[in-house]
C-alpha positions as a printed NumPy array, in Angstrom:
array([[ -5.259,   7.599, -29.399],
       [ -4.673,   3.624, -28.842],
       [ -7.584,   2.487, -27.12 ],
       [ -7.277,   0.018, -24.103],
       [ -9.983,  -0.99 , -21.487],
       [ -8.611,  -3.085, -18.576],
       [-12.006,  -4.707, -18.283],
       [-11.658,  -6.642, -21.977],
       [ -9.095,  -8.827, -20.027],
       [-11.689,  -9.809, -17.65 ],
       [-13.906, -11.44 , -20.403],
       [-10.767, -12.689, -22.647],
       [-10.394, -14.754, -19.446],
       [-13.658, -16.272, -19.473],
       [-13.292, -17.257, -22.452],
       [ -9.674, -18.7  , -22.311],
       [-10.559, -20.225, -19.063],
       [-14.1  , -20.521, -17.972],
       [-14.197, -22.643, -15.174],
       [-11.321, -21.757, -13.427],
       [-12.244, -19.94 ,  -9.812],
       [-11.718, -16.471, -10.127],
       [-12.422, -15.649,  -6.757],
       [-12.853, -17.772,  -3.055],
       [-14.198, -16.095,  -0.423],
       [-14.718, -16.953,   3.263],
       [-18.367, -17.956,   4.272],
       [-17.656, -18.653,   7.923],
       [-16.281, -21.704,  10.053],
       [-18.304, -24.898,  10.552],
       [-18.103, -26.593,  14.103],
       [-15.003, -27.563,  14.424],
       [-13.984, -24.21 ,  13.136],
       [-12.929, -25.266,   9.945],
       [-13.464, -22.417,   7.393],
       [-16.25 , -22.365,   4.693],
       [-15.929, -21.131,   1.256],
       [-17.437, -20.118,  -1.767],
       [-16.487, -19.624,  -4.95 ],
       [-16.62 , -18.05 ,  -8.07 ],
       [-15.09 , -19.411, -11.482],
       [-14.034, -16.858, -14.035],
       [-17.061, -17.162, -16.241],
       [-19.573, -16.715, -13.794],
       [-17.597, -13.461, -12.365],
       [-17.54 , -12.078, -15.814],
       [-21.436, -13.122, -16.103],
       [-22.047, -10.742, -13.101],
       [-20.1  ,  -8.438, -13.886],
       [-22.187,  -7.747, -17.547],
       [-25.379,  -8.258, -15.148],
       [-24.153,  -5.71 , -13.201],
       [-22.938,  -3.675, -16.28 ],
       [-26.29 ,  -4.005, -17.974],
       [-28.417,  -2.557, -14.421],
       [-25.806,   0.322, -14.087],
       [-25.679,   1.674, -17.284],
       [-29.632,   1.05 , -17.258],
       [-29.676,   3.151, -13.914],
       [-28.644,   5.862, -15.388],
       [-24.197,   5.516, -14.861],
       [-21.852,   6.439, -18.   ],
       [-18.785,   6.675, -18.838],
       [-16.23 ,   9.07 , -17.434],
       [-18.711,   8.989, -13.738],
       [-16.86 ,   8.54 , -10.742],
       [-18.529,   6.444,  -8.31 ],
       [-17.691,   5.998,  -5.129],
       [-17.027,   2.315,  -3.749],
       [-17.746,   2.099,  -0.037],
       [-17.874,  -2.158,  -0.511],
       [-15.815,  -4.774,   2.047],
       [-13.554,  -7.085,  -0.232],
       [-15.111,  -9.988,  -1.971],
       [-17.198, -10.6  ,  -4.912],
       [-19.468,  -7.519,  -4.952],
       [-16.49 ,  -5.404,  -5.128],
       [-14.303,  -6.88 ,  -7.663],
       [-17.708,  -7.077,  -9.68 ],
       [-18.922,  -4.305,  -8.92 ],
       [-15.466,  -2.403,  -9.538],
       [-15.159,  -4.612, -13.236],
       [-18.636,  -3.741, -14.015],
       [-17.768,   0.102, -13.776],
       [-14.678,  -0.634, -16.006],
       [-16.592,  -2.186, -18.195],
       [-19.208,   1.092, -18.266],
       [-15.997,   3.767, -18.449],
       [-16.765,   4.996, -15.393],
       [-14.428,   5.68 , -12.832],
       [-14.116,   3.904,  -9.389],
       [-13.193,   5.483,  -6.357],
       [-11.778,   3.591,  -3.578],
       [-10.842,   4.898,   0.058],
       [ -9.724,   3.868,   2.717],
       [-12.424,   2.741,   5.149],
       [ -9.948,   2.671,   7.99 ],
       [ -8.68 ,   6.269,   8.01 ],
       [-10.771,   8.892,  10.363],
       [-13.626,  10.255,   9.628],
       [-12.733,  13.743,   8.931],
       [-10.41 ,  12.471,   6.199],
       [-12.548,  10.215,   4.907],
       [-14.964,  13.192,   4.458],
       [-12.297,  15.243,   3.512],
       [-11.864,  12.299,   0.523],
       [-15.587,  12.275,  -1.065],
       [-15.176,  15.895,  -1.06 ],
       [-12.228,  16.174,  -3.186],
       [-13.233,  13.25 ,  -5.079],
       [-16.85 ,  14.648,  -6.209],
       [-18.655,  11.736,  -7.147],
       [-21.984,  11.549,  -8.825],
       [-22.927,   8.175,  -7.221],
       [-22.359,   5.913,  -4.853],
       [-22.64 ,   2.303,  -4.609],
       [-21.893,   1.003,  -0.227],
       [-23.013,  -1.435,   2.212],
       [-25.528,   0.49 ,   4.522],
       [-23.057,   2.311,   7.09 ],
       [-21.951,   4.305,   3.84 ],
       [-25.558,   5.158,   3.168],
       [-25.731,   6.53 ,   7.082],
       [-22.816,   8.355,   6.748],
       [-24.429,   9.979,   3.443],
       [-27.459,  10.553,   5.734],
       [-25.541,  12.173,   8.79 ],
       [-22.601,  13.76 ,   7.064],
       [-24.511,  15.188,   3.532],
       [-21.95 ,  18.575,   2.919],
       [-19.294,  15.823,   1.775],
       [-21.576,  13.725,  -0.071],
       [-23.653,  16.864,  -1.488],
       [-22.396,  15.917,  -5.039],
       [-24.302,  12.5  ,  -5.389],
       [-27.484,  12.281,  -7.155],
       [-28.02 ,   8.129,  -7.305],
       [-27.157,   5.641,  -4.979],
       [-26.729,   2.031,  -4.78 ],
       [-27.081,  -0.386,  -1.838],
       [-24.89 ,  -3.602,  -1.517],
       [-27.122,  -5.277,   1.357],
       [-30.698,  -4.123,   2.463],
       [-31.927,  -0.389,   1.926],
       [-33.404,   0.856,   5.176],
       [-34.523,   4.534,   5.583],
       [-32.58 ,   5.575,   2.525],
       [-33.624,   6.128,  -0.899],
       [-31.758,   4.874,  -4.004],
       [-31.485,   1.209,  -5.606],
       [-29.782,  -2.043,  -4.469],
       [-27.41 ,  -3.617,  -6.21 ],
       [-29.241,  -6.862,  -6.159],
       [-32.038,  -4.964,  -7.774],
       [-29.735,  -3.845, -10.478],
       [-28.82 ,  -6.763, -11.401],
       [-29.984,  -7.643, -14.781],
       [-31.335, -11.116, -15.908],
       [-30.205, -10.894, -19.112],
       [-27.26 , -13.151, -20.133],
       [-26.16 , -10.555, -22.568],
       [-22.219,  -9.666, -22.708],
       [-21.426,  -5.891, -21.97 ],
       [-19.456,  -4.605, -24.211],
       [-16.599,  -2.495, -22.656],
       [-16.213,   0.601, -23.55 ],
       [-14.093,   1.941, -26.062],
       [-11.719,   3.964, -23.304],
       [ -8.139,   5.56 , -23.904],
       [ -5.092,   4.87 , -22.632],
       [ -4.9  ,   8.58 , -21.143],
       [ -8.937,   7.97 , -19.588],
       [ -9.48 ,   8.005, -16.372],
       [-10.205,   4.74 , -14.865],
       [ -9.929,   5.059, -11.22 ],
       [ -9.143,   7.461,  -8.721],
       [ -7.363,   5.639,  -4.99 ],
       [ -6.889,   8.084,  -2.076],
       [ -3.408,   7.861,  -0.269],
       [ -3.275,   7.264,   3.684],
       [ -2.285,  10.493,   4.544],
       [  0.369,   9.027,   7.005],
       [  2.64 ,  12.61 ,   5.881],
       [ -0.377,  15.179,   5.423],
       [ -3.751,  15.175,   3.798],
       [ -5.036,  12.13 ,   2.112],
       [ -5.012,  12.888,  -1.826],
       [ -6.741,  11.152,  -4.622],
       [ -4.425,   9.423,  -7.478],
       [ -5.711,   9.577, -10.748],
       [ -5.421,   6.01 , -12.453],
       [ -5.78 ,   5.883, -16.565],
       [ -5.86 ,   3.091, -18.217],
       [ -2.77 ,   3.282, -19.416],
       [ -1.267,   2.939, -16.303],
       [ -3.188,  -0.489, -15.329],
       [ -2.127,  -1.648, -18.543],
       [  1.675,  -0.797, -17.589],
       [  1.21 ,  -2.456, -14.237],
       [  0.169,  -5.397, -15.228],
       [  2.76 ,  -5.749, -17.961],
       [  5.384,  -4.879, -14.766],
       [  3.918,  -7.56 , -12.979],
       [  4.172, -10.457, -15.728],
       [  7.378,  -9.533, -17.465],
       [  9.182,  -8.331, -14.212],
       [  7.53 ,  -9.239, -10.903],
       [  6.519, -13.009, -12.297],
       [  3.084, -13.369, -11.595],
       [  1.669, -15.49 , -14.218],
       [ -1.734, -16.679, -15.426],
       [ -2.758, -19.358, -13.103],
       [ -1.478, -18.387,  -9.861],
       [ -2.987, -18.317,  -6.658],
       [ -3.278, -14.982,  -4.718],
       [ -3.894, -14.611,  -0.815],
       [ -5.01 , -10.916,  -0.861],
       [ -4.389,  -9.965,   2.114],
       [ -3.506,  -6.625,   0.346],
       [ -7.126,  -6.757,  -0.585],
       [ -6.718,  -3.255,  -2.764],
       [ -4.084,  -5.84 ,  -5.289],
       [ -6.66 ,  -8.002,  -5.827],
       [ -8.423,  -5.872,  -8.786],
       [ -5.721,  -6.427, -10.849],
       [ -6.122, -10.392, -10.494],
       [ -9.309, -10.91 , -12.782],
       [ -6.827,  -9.11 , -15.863],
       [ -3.954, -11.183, -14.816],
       [ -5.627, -14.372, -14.676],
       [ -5.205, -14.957, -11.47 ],
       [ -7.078, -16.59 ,  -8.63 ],
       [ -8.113, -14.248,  -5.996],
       [ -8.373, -15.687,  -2.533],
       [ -9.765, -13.266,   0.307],
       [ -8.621, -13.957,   3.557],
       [-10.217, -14.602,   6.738],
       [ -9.103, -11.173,   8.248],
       [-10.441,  -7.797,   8.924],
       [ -8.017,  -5.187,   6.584],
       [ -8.932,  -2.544,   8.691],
       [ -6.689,  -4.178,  11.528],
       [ -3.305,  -6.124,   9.86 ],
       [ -2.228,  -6.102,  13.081],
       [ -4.601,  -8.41 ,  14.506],
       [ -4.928, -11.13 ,  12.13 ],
       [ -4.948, -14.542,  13.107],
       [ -1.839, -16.361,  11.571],
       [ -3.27 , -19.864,  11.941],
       [ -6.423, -18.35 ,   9.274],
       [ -3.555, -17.215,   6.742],
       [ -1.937, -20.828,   6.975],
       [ -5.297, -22.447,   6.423],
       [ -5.581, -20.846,   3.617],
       [ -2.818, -20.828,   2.356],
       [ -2.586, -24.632,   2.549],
       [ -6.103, -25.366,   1.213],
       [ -5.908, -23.679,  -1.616],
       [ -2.247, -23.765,  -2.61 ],
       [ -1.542, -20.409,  -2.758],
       [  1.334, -19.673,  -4.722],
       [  1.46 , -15.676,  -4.252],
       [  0.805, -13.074,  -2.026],
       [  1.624,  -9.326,  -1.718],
       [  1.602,  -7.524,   2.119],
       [  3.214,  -5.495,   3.896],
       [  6.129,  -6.269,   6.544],
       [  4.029,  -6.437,   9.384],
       [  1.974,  -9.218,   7.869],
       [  4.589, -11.267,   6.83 ],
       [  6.688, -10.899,  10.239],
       [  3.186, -11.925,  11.719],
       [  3.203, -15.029,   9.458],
       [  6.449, -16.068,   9.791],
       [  6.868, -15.968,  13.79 ],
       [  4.036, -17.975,  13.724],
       [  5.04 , -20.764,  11.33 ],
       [  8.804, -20.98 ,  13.09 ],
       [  6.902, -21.221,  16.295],
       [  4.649, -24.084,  15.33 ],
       [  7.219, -25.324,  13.   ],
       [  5.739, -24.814,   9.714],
       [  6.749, -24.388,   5.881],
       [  4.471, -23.603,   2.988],
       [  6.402, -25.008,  -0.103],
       [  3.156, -23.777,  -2.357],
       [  4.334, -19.808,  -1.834],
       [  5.96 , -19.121,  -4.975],
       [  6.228, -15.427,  -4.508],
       [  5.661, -13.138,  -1.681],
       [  5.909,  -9.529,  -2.336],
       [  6.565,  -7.034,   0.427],
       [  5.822,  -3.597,   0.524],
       [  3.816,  -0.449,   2.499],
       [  7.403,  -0.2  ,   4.422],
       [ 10.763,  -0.545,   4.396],
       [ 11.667,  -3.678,   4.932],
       [ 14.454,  -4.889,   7.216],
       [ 16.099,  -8.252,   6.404],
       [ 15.396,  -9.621,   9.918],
       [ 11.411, -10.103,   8.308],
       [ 12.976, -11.251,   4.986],
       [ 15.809, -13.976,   6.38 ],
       [ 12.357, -15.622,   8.791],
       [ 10.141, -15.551,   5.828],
       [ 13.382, -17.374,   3.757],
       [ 13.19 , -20.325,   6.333],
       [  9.317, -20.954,   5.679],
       [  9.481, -20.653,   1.712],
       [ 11.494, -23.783,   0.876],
       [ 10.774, -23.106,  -2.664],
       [  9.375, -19.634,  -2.991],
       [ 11.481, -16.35 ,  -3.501],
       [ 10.305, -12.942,  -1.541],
       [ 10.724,  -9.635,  -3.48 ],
       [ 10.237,  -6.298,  -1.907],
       [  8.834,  -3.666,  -4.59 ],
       [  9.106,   0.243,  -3.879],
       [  6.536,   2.596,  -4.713],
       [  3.209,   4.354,  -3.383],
       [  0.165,   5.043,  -4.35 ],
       [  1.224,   8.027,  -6.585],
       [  3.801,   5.545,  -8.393],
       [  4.015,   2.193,  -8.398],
       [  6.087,  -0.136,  -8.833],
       [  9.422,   1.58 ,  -9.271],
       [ 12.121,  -1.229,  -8.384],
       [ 12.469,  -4.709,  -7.485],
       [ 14.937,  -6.141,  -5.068],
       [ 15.189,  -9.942,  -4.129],
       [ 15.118, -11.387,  -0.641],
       [ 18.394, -13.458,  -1.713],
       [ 20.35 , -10.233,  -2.978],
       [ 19.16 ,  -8.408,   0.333],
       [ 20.387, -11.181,   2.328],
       [ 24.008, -11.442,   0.768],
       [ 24.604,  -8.161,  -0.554],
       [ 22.748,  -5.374,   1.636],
       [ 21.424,  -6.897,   4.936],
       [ 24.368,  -5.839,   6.849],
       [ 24.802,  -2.73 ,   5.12 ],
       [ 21.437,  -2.133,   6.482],
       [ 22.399,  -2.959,   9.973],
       [ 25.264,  -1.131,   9.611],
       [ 23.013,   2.517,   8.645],
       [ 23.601,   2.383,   5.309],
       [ 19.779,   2.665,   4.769],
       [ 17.529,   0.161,   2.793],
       [ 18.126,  -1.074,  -0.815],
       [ 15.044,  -1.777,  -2.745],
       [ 17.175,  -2.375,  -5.861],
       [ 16.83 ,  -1.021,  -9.71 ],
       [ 13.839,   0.713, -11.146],
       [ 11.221,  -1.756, -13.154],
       [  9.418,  -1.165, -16.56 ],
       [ 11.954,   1.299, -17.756],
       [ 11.034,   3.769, -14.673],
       [ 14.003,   6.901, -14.284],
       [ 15.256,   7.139, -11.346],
       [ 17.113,  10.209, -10.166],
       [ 17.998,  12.336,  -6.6  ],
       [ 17.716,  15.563,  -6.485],
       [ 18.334,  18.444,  -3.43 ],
       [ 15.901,  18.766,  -0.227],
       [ 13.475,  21.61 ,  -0.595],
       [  9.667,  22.139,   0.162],
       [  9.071,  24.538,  -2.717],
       [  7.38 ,  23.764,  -5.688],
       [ 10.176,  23.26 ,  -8.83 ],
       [  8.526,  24.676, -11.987],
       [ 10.534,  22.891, -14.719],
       [ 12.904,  19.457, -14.747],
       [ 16.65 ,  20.488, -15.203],
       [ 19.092,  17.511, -16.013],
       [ 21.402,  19.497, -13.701],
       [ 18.937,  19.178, -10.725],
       [ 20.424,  15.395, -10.525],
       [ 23.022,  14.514,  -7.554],
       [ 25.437,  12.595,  -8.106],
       [ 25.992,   8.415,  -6.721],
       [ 26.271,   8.389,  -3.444],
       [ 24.508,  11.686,  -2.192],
       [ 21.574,  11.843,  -0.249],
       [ 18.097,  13.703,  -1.231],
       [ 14.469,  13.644,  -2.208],
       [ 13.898,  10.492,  -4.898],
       [ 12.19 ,  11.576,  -7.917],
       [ 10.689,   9.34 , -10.977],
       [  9.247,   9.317, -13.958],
       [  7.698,   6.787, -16.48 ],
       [  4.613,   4.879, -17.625],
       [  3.361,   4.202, -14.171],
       [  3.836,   7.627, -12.373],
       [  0.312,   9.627, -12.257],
       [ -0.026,  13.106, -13.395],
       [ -1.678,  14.593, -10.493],
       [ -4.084,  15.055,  -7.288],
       [ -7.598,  15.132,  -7.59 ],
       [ -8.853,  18.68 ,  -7.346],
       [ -5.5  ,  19.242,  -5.37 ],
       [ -3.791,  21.986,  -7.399],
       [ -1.511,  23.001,  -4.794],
       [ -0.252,  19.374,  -3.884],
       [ -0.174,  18.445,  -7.49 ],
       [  2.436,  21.221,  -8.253],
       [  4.438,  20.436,  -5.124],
       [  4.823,  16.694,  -6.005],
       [  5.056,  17.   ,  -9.311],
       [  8.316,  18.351, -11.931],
       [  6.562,  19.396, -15.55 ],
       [  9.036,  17.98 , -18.349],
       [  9.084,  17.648, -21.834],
       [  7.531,  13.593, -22.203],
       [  5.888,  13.864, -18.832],
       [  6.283,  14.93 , -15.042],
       [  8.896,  14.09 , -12.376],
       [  7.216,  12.343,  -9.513],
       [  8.714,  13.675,  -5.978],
       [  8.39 ,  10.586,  -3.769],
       [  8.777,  12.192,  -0.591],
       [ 11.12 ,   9.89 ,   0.134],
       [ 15.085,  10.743,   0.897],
       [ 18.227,   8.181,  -0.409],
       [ 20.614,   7.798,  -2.6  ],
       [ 21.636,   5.912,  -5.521],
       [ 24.911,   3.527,  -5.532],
       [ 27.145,   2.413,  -8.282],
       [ 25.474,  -0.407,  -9.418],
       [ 22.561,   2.178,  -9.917],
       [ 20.339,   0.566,  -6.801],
       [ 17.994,   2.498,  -5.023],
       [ 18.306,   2.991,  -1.205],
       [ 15.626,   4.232,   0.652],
       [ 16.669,   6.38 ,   4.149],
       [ 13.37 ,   7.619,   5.339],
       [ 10.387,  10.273,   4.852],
       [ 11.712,  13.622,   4.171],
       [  9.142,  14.971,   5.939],
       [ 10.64 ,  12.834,   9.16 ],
       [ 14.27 ,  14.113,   8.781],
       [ 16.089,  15.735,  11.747],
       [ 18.319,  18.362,  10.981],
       [ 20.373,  19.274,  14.007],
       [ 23.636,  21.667,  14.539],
       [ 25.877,  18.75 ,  13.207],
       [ 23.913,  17.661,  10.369],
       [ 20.608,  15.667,   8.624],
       [ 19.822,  12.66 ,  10.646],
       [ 17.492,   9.842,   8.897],
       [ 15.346,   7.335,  10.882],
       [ 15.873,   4.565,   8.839],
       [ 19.291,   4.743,   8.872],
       [ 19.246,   6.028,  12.51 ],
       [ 16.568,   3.383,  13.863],
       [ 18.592,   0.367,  12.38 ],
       [ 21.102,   1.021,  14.983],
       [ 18.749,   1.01 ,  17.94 ],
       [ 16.562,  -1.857,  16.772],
       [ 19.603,  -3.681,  17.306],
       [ 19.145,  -4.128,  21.169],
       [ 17.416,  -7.562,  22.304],
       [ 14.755,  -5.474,  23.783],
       [ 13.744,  -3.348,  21.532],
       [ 11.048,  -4.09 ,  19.253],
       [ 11.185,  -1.251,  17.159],
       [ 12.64 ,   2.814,  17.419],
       [ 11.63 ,   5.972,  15.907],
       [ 14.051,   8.83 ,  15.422],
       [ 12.064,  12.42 ,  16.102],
       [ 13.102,  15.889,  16.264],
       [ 12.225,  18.402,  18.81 ],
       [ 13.058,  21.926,  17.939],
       [ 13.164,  23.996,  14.836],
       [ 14.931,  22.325,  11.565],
       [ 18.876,  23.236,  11.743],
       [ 19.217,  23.202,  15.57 ],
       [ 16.963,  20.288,  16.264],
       [ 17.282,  17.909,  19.276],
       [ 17.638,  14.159,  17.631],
       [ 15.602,  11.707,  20.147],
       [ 15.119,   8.266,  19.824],
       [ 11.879,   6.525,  21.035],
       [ 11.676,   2.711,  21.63 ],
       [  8.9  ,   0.682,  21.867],
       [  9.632,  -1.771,  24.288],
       [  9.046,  -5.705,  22.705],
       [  6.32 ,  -7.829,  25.   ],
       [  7.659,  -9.403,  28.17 ],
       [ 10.7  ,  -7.212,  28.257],
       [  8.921,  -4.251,  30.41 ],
       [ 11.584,  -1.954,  32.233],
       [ 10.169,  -1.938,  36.248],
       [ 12.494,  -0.258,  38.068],
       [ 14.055,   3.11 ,  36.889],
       [ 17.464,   1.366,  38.237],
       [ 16.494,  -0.926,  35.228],
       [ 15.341,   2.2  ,  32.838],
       [ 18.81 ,   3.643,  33.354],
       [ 20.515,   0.815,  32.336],
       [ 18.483,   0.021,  29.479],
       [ 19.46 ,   3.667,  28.386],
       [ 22.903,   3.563,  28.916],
       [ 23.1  ,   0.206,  26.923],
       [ 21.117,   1.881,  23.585],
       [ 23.669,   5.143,  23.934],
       [ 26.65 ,   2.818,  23.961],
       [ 25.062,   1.045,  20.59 ],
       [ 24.719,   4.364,  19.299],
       [ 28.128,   5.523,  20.087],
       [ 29.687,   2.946,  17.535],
       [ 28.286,   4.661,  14.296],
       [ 29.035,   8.228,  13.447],
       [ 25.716,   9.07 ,  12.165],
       [ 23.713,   7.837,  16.092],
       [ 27.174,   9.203,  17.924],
       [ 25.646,  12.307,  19.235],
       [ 22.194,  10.766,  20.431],
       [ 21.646,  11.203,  23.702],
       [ 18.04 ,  11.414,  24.609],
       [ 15.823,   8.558,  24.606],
       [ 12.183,   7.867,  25.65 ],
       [  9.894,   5.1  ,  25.723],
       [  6.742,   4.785,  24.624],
       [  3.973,   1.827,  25.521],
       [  2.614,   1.779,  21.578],
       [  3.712,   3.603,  18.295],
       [  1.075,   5.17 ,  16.377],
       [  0.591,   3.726,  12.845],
       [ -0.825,   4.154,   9.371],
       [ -4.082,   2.381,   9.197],
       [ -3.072,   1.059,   5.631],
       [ -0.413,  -1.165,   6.387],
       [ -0.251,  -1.326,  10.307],
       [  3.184,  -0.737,  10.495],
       [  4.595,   3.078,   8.928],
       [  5.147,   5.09 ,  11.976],
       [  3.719,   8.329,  12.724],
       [  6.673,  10.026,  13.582],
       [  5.444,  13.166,  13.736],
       [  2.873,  12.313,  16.572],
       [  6.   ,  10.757,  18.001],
       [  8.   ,  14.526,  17.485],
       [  4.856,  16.232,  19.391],
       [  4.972,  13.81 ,  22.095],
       [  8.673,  13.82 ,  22.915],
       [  8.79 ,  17.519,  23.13 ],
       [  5.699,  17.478,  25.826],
       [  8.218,  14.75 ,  27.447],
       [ 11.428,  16.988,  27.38 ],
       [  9.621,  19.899,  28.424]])
C-alpha cells in the first residue's frame, strides 16, 4: 500500500520556505482599536509542531489514537492537529457550537482515548463523564485547575529534534469531523489520508489555490489544509461560533493588511461582507478567489460580491462533510448562464463534478439500497436524490452502522455516496441542486422543492428570505411558505399583513411549480445551522406552521 502522510508537507514547507508566515493570528486591538497580531513563519510552526510531536508521543499517544480536539482556532490547534498527523494519530474535531446533547452524543460515538481542550472541555469531562468515559489521558491548552492530566505547554519538548512522520497509508485513518446535524443526528466522517491528499490535489489543479496565497479563514475548519498547501493562514477577528455577528469592518482590516488573496465561507459571510463594502464604498482588488459554500448560493450574493472583487473571481464548490468537493461553478457562468434560471425555479447550478468525481441521480426512497445498479440512474433532466462516488467520498459513519448503510451504495471500486440532496443533471452534464430531500413537500399535485419554491418568494422587496414547509403526511401535504420579514420592513397593521399576502400569492401564481400556494406565515427569525449561520431548519419551521394552522 502507497504510503502518504499529510503532515510530510508541513515540513517540506519549512524547508522550501522557512520564513514565510504560516499563520497570523489576532492578539487584540491597541487604543485606537487598531488590531494586533502575531505571527508564525512556517519554520517555527513546523518547530512546534515536532516539539509538540516529541511530548505527545513521549506522553504516552500513538498512532492510529483518536484524540479529541476541543481547541479555539489559532496556533495551538493547527499545531496541535499537525503534531497528531505527524504521530498517526487521529484528530477529532466537533463542532463547539452545536448543543450539548449532540456534542455528547459526538465523543460518544467518536470513542477517544484522549483529549487535548482549553479548560471548559476539561469541565465538561468533569460534569458530563458517561460521554467522555473512554479517555484515559488528557491534555490542557491553558491552565489545569481541579483536573488531572498534563498541559500542553508542559508537553512541549525542548528538543530541536525533527519528528519524523509516520509511515501512514493512504487508506489510514487520519481524522474523524462530525457533521452539523442540521437533517438528523450529527455523524462522524472518517478522513484517510488518501482523501487529504485528493483534496488538496482538487484544490491546486482545479480550485487554484496555489503556494503563496493568503487565506482569511473565516471557515476556520479549511485552514488545516493551509500548512500542506503552502499557504498563509490568517485567523480572523471573529467568533465562528456566531457568522452571523461578525463585524465586517474586522474582515476588511484584515483583509487589507495582509493582502489576502483567498478566502472560503459560506453565503451568509460573504453577503455580510459585501453589503458592507457597497455601503461604505469599498473594493478589495487583493481577493483573488473567494469560495462559497455551506449553502446554496443565490446569484443576488454572487453579482454584490462581483462589484467588490475588481480582479478576483468567486467560485461556489458543492459538497459536505461526507464528500467534498464534488463540482465547481464560477460566479461569471452563474451570472450569464444560470442566475435567471435560478430566479425563474429552475433550482441552483453548482456546475460539473471536480477530480474525476461521478455524478449520477437516482429515485427518492428512505430505504437502504444494498448494491449499485447502472440502471438505478435517471435520466437528464429528472429530479431525485444526488449520489457520488470517487477519491474524495468517505466510506462511512463512525460507529454508525445503520446511517452508514443508509447513505452509502456498496459497488465494485467503492461506495455510492447519497448526498441527501435532490436535483437533476442538464445536458451540458451540470449539477443543479433543488433542496434537502429530507425538506421536500409532497402534496396531492406533486413534489414541491424549497429551493426552487423559495426563489420565487424571495423575490418580493420585503422579503429577506422564505422557507417552503409541509404540514401533513407526505402525499397529501399542505405546501406553506414562511417569510422572514427583512429589517425595517415590519408589517403593523393586519390591513398591511393582508396585502403583503396577497402580493407574495400573486408572485406565486406566475410559476406552475408555487401556483397552488396559498398559505403563508411569518416568522420574526429562522432557525439556523450553527455551522454556517445560514441553512434553515425547515423542519422546526414544518412543526411550527402546523401549531400555526391548527
Amino acid at each position: 500500500m502507497e504510503q502518504y502522510n499529510i503532515a510530510q508537507a508541513l515540513n517540506e514547507m519549512a524547508m522550501r520556505a522557512p520564513f514565510r508566515p504560516a499563520i497570523i493570528f489576532p492578539a487584540g486591538r491597541d487604543a485606537r482599536a487598531r488590531a494586533k497580531y502575531t505571527q508564525l513563519t512556517f519554520q517555527q510552526l513546523n518547530t512546534l509542531c515536532d516539539a509538540y510531536a516529541h511530548g505527545l508521543a513521549g506522553y504516552d499517544i500513538q498512532k492510529g489514537e483518536r484524540v479529541l480536539m476541543m481547541v479555539r482556532p489559532g496556533v495551538e490547534l493547527i499545531a496541535a492537529t499537525f503534531a497528531l498527523l505527524k504521530i498517526g494519530a487521529v484528530p477529532v474535531l466537533i463542532d463547539p457550537g452545536m448543543g450539548r446533547k449532540a456534542f455528547l452524543q459526538c465523543v460518544a460515538d467518536a470513542q477517544p482515548t484522549a483529549m487535548i481542550g482549553i479548560p471548559l472541555a476539561h469541565i465538561l469531562h468533569t460534569l458530563f463523564p458517561k460521554a467522555f468515559h473512554t479517555i484515559k489521558r488528557t491534555i490542557t491548552v491553558g491552565k489545569r485547575l481541579f483536573w488531572g492530566g498534563a498541559t500542553l505547554a508542559e508537553l512541549e519538548s525542548q528538543t530541536r529534534a525533527p519528528f519524523p512522520a509516520a509511515a501512514t497509508t493512504l487508506e489510514d485513518e487520519a481524522a474523524v469531523a462530525f457533521t452539523s446535524g442540521g437533517t438528523g443526528i450529527p455523524k462522524g466522517v472518517v478522513y484517510s489520508h488518501g482523501i487529504f491528499r485528493k483534496q488538496i490535489e482538487i484544490m491546486r489543479t482545479e480550485m487554484g489555490v496555489a503556494e503563496g496565497d493568503i487565506h482569511l479563514a473565516v471557515m476556520y475548519i479549511f485552514a488545516l489544509f493551509n500548512p500542506a498547501l503552502g499557504v498563509t493562514t490568517v485567523i480572523p477577528d471573529m467568533d465562528p461560533r456566531k457568522t452571523a455577528q461578525v463585524n465586517p469592518a474586522y474582515l476588511v482590516e484584515s483583509i487589507e493588511t495582509h493582502g489576502i488573496t483567498m478566502s472560503l465561507g459560506s453565503p451568509l459571510i460573504w453577503k455580510i461582507l459585501s453589503d458592507y463594502c457597497l455601503t461604505h464604498d469599498i473594493c478589495l482588488p487583493s481577493l483573488k478567489l473567494m469560495f462559497m459554500f455551506g449553502d446554496v448560493v443565490m446569484p443576488e450574493v454572487v453579482e454584490n460580491c462581483t462589484k467588490i472583487l475588481p480582479y478576483g473571481k468567486i467560485y461556489t464548490p458543492y459538497g459536505a462533510t461526507e464528500a467534498l468537493p464534488l463540482t465547481l461553478m464560477s460566479g461569471a457562468d452563474i451570472l450569464t448562464e444560470t442566475a435567471q434560471k435560478t430566479r425563474q425555479g429552475a433550482g441552483v447550478c453548482v456546475g460539473t463534478p471536480v477530480g474525476g468525481l461521478r455524478v449520477r441521480i437516482i429515485p427518492i426512497r428512505e430505504t437502504p439500497i444494498r448494491q449499485w445498479d447502472d440502471s438505478l440512474a435517471l435520466p437528464v433532466g429528472q429530479i431525485g436524490e444526488i449520489v457520488v462516488k470517487g477519491d474524495v467520498v468517505t466510506r462511512l459513519y463512525l460507529n454508525r452502522p445503520q446511517q452508514t448503510d443508509e447513505a452509502k451504495i456498496p459497488d465494485q471500486d467503492g461506495p455510492w455516496h447519497r448526498m441527501g440532496d435532490l436535483g437533476y443533471l442538464d445536458e451540458q452534464e451540470r449539477l443543479w441542486v433543488c433542496g434537502r430531500k429530507a425538506h421536500r413537500v409532497e402534496t396531492a399535485r406533486g413534489l414541491l422543492l424549497p429551493v426552487q419554491c423559495e426563489a420565487i418568494f424571495n423575490q418580493h422587496p420585503a422579503a429577506a428570505r422564505s422557507a417552503l414547509v409541509g404540514v401533513g403526511q407526505f402525499g397529501q401535504q399542505r405546501a406553506v411558505i414562511i417569510i422572514e420579514i427583512k429589517p425595517g420592513n415590519a408589517v403593523k397593521s393586519n390591513k398591511a399583513r393582508q396585502r403583503l399576502i396577497a402580493e407574495l400569492l400573486e408572485l406565486g401564481r406566475r410559476h406552475e411549480h408555487t401556483r397552488h400556494i396559498q398559505d403563508v406565515l411569518f416568522h420574526p427569525s429562522f432557525p439556523v445551522d450553527v455551522r454556517h449561520n445560514t441553512k434553515i431548519d425547515r423542519l422546526k419551521l414544518a412543526a411550527w406552521a402546523a401549531k400555526q394552522l391548527r
